[in-house]
C-alpha positions as CSV (number, residue, x, y, z in Angstrom):
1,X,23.7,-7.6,5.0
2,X,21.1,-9.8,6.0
3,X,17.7,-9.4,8.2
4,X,16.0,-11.3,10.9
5,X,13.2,-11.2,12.7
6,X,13.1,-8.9,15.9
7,X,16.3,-10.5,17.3
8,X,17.5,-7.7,19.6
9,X,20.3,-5.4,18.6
10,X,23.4,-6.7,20.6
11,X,26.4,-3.8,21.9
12,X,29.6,-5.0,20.9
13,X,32.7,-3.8,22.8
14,X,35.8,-3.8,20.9
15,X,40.0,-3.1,22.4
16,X,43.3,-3.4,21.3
17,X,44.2,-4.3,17.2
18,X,40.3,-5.2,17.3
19,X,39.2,-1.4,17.4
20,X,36.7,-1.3,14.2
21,X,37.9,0.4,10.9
22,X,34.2,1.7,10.2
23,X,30.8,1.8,12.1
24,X,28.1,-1.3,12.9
25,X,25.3,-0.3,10.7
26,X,21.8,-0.9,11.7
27,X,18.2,-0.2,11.0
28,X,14.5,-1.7,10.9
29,X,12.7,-2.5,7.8
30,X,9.1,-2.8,7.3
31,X,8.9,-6.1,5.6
32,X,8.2,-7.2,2.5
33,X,4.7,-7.6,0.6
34,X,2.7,-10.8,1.2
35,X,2.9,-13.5,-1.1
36,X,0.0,-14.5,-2.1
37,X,-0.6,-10.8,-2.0
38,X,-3.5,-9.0,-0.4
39,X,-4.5,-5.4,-1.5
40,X,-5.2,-3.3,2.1
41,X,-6.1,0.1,0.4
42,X,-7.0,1.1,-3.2
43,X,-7.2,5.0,-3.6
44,X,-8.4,5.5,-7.3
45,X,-6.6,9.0,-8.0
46,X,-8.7,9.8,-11.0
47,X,-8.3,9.6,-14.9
48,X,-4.2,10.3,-16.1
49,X,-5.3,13.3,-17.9
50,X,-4.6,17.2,-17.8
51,X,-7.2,19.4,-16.6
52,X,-5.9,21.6,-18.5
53,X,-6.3,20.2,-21.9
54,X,-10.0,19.4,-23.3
55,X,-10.4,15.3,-22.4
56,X,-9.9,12.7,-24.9
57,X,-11.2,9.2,-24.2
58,X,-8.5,6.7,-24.9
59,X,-6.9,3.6,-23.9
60,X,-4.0,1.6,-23.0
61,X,-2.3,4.2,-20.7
62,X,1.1,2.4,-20.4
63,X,4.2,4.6,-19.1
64,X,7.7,4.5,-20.5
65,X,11.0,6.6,-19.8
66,X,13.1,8.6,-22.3
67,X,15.9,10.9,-21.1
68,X,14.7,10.7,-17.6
69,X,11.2,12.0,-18.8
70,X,8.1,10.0,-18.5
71,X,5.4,9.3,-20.9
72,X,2.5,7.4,-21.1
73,X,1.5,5.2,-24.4
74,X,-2.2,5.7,-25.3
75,X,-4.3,3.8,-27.9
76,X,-7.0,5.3,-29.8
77,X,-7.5,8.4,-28.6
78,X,-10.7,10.1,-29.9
79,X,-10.2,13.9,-30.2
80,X,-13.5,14.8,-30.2
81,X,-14.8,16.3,-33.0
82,X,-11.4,16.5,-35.0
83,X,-11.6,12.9,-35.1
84,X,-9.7,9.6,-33.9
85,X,-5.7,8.9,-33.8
86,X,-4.5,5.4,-33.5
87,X,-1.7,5.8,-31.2
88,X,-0.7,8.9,-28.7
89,X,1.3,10.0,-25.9
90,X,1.4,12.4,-23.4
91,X,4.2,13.7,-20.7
92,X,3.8,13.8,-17.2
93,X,5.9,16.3,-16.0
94,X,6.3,15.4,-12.8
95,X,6.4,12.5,-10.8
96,X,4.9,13.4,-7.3
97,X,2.1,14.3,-9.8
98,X,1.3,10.9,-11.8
99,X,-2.2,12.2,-13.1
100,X,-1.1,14.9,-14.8
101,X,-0.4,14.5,-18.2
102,X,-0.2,16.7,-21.6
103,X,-0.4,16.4,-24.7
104,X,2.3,17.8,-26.9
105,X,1.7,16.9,-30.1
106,X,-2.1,18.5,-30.5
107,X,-2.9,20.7,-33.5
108,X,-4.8,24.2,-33.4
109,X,-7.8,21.5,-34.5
110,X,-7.7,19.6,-31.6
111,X,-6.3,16.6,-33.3
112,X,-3.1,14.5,-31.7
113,X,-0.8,13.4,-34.0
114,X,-0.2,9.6,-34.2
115,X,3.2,8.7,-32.8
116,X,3.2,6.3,-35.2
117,X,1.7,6.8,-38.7
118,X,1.1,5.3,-41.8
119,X,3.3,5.4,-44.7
120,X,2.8,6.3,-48.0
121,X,2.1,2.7,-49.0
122,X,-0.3,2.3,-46.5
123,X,-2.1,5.6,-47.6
124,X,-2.4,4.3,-51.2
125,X,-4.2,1.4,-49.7
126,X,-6.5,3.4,-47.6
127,X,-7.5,5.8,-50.3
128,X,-8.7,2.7,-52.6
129,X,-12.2,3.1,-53.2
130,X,-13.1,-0.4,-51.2
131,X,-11.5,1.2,-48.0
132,X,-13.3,4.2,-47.6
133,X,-14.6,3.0,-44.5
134,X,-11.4,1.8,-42.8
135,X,-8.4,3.4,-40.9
136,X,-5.3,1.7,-39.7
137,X,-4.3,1.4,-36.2
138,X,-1.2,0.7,-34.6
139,X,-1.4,-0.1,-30.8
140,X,1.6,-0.1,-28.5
141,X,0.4,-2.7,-25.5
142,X,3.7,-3.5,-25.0
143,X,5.3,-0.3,-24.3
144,X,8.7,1.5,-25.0
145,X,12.0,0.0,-24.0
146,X,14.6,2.7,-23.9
147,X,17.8,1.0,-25.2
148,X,20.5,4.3,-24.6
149,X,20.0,7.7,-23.2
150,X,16.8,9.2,-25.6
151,X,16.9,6.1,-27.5
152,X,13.4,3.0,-27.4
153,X,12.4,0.3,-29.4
154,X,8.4,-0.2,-29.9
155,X,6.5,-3.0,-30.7
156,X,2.9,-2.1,-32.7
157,X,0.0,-4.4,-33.6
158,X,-0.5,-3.3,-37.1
159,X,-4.4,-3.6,-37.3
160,X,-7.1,-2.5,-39.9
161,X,-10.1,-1.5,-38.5
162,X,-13.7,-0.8,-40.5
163,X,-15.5,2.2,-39.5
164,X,-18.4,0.3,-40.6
165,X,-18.8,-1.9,-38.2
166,X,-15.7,-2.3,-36.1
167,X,-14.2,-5.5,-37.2
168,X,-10.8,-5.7,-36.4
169,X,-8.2,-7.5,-39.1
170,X,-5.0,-8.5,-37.1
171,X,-2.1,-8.1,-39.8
172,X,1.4,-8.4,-37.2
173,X,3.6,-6.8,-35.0
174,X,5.9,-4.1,-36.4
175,X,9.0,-2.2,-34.8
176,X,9.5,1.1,-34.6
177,X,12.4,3.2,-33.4
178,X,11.0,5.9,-31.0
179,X,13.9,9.0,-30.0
180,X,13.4,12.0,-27.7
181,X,16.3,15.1,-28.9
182,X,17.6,16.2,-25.6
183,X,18.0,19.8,-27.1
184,X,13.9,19.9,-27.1
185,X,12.8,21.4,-24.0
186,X,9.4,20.5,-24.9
187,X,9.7,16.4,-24.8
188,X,8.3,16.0,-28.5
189,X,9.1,12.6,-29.3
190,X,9.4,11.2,-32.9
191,X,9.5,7.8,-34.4
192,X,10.9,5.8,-37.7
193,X,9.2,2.3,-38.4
194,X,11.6,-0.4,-39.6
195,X,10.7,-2.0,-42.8
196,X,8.2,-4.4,-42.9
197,X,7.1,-6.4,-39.8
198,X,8.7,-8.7,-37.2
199,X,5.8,-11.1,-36.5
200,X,2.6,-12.0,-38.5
201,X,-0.6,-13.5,-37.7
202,X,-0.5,-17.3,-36.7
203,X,2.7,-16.4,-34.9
204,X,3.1,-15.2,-31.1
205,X,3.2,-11.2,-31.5
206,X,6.1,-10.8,-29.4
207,X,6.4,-7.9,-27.8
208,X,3.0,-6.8,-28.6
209,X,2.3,-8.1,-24.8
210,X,5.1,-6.4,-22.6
211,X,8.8,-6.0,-23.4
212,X,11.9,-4.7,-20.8
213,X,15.1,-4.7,-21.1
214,X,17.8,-6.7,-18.4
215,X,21.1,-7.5,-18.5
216,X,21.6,-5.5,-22.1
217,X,18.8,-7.9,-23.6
218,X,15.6,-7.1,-24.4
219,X,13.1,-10.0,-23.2
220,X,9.4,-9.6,-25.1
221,X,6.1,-11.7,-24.8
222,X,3.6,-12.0,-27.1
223,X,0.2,-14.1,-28.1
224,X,-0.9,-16.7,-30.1
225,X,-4.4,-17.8,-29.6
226,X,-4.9,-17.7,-25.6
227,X,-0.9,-18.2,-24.8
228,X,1.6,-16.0,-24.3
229,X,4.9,-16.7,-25.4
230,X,8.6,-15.6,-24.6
231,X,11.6,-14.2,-26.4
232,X,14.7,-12.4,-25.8
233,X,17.0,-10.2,-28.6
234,X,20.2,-7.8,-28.3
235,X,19.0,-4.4,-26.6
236,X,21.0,-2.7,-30.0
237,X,19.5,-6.0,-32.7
238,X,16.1,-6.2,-32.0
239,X,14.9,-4.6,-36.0
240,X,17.0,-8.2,-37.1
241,X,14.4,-10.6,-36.8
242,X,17.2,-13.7,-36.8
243,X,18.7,-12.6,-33.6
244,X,15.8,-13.0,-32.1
245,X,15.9,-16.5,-29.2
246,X,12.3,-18.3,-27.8
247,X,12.3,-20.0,-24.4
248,X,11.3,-23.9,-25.1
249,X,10.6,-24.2,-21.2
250,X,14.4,-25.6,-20.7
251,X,16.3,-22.7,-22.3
252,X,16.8,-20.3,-25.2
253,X,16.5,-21.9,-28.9
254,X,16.4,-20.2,-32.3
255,X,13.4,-22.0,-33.2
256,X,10.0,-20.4,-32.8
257,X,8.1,-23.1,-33.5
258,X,9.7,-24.6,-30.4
259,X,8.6,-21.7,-27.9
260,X,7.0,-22.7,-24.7
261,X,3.6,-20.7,-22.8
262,X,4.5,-18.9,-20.0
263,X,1.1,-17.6,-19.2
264,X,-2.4,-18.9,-20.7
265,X,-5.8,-16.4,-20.7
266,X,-4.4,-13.1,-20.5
267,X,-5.1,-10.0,-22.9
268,X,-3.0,-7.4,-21.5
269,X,-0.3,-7.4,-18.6
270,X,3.4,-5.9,-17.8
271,X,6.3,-7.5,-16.2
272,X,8.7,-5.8,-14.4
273,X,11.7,-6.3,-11.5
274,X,10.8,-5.6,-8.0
275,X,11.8,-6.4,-4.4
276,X,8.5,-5.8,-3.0
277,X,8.1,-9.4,-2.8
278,X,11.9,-9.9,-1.1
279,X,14.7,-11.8,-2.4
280,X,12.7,-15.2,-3.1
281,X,10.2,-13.5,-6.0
282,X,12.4,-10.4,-7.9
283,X,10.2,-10.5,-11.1
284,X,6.5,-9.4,-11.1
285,X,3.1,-9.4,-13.3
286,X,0.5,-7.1,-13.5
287,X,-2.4,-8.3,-16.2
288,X,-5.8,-8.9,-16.9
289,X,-7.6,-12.2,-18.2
290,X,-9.2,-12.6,-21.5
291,X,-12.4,-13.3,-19.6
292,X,-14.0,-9.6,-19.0
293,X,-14.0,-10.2,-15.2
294,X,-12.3,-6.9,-14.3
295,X,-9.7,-8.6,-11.8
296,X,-6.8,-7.1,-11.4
297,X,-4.0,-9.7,-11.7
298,X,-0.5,-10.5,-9.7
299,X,2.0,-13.0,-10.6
300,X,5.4,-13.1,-9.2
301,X,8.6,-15.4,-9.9
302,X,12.2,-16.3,-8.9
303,X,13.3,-16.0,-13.2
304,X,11.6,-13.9,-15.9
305,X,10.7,-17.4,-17.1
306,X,8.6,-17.7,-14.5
307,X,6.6,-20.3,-13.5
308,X,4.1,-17.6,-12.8
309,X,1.0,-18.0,-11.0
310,X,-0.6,-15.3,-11.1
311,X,-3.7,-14.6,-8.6
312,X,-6.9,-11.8,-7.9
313,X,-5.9,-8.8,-6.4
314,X,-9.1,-6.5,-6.6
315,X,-11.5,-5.7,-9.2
316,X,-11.3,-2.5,-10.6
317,X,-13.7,-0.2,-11.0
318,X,-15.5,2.6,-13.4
319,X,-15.6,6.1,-13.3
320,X,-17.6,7.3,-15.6
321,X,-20.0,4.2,-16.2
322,X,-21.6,2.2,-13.3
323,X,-20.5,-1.0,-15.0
324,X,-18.3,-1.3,-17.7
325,X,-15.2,-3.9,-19.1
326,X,-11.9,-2.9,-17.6
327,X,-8.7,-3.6,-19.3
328,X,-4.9,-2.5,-19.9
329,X,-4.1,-3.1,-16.5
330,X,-0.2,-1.7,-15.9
331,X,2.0,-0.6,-13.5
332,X,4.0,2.5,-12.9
333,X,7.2,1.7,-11.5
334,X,8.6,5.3,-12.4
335,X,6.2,6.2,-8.9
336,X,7.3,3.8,-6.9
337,X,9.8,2.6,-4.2
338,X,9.9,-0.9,-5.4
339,X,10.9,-2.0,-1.9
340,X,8.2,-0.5,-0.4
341,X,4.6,-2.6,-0.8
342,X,2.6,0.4,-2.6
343,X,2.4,0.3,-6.0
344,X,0.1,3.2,-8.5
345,X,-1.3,1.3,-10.5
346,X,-3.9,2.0,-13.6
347,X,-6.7,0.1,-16.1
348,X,-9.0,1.3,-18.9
349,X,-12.9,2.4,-18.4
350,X,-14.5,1.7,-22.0
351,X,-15.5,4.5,-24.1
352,X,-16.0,7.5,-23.0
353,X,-13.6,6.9,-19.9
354,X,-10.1,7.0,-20.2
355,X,-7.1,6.0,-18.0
356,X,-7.5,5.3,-14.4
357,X,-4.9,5.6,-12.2
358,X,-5.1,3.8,-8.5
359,X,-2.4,3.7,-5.6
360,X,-2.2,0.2,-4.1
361,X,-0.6,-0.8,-0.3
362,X,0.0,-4.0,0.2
363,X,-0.5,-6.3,3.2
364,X,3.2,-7.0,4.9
365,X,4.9,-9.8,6.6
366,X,5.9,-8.7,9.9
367,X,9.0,-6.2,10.7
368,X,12.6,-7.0,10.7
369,X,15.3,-5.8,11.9
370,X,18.9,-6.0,10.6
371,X,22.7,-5.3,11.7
372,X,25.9,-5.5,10.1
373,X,28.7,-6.9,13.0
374,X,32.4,-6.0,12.0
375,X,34.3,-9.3,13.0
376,X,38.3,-8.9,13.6
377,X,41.3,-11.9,14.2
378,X,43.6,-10.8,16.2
379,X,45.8,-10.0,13.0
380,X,43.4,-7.0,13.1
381,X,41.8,-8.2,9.4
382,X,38.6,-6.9,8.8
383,X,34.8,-9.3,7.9
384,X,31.7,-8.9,7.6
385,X,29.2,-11.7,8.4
386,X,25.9,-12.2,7.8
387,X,23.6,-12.7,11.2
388,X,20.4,-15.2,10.8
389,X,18.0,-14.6,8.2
């Protein structure tokens, strides 16, 4: 089936052998998005948070699916005055209802319970009397790729942090296994890190930048200095690090050192398939530069390679602060017809804000409309052809 542009719908008369085994099908579709695209309408829903939980300021914000339940991946969540985890989540129950999220994982203190938590190792370290005054963090800016029914693989930036003074010390990315037990009507999810970690410092953090899965292979990016860099792995090998492939620009090569940039200047982003673009651009971006400028960022490509070229599509704003950084800008494709031009998307207010969620429309080419015409030889065989484009 093919489209074209507002070519009238033509009656056909059939007789004889050339009587049609099934129906002409028509329709009218609205178009695609504009490429370069151009943001008609931003309505900013709110913060992702329940009102019926106290609020916790957090981060990142990034949602996943697990058993056909959504969750969202948060960051340092600070629970008041029970103190602060490194690395939530919350379920949002329902889908015509993306704002709404819960926490299910909250003591009677108040305090969430990391998804992902140090090990005994790492305890000893923290209770040496030189690291009084730091906590570990590990942040989830990638997101979860579900890799069978109940099933994901995360990618953490394992990060110490000094309660001091802030300073951050980048160590690598680890992996963890993250599973949802169907049999648990509550959604609880639980994870198991693999031993050691995939990636250190000086190396791109693959899929500490955005990870999906395709075709039964998990493709990852990650950073190294300002670039971000590509990989791809085995949906069922990604905890073996020598599986693991890096796109040179040409093709796929065991050698890291070899990898190629994809992207330069970005500090958070997500890409994902879509047809919101049509045919020509399946793969999208949504990101934010490293330079505190609050845009919100659109790339869109023919390959998951790219090139990608990413452009402005609005700056987003505060909620709680008249000015402010925004960050972790993601989308939401659990809340969207992808071949529709809307999109929900969502970004970070600094501390004390949380997530924001917005729902985007896009500006369209103009209408088509499209017919499939039954074509018959007088043996009475049966086509289909396409008709202009």
């Amino acid at each position: 089936m093919s489209i074209f542009q507002r070519n009238p719908l033509h009656a056909h008369h059939f007789s004889g052998d050339q009587t049609p085994l099934e129906p002409m099908h028509q329709g009218c579709d609205g178009g695609f998005a504009k490429w370069p695209p151009v943001a008609t309408e931003i309505n900013i829903l709110g913060y992702v948070q329940s009102t019926e939980q106290p609020f916790y300021s957090h981060d990142i914000g990034r949602t996943f699916t697990l058993n056909g339940r959504i969750y969202k991946m948060n960051g340092d969540t600070f629970c008041n005055d029970a103190g602060v985890s490194s690395n939530t989540y919350q379920i949002i129950p329902n889908r015509k209802k993306p704002t709404e999220a819960f926490f299910i994982s909250a003591k009677r203190d108040g305090y969430v319970n990391p998804l992902i938590d140090v090990n005994d190792e790492e305890v000893q370290y923290l209770r040496l009397p030189q690291n009084k005054n730091k906590r570990m963090a590990f942040w989830c800016f990638g997101g979860v790729v579900e890799f069978s029914p109940g099933l994901g693989w995360a990618w953490y930036q394992k990060t110490i942090i000094s309660m001091h003074n802030g300073s951050q010390e980048l160590i690598g990315v680890g992996l963890a296994r993250i599973s949802c037990d169907a049999d648990r009507l509550s959604g609880e999810l639980s994870s198991v890190r693999m031993p050691g970690l995939m990636f250190l410092i000086g190396e791109p953090l693959f899929g500490s930048f955005s990870a999906l899965l395709h075709d039964d292979t998990v493709y990852l990016w990650g950073q190294k200095d300002n670039d971000v860099f590509l990989a791809r792995v085995p949906k069922s090998n990604c905890h073996q690090r020598q599986l693991y492939q890096f796109w040179n620009g040409r093709e796929y090569t065991s050698d890291m050192t070899a990898a190629a940039s994809v992207l330069q200047d970005y500090q958070q982003g997500q890409f994902f398939r879509s047809n919101m673009f049509g045919p020509r651009f399946p793969w999208v971006f949504v990101g934010c530069t490293r330079y505190a400028d609050n845009q919100v960022m659109m790339g869109a490509a023919s390959t998951l390679e790219g090139p990608w070229d990413p452009h402005s599509l609005f700056q987003a704003e505060c909620i709680k602060q008249r000015y402010g950084y925004q960050y972790c800008m993601y989308a939401h494709v659990w809340a969207n017809d992808l071949s529709k031009p809307k999109l929900l998307l969502s970004w970070c207010d600094p501390w004390p804000g949380g997530v924001i969620a917005a729902k985007v429309h896009f500006a369209t080419e103009a209408s088509f409309y499209w017919v499939d015409i039954p074509l018959y030889r007088p043996s009475g065989r049966f086509y289909n052809i396409s008709v202009g484009e």
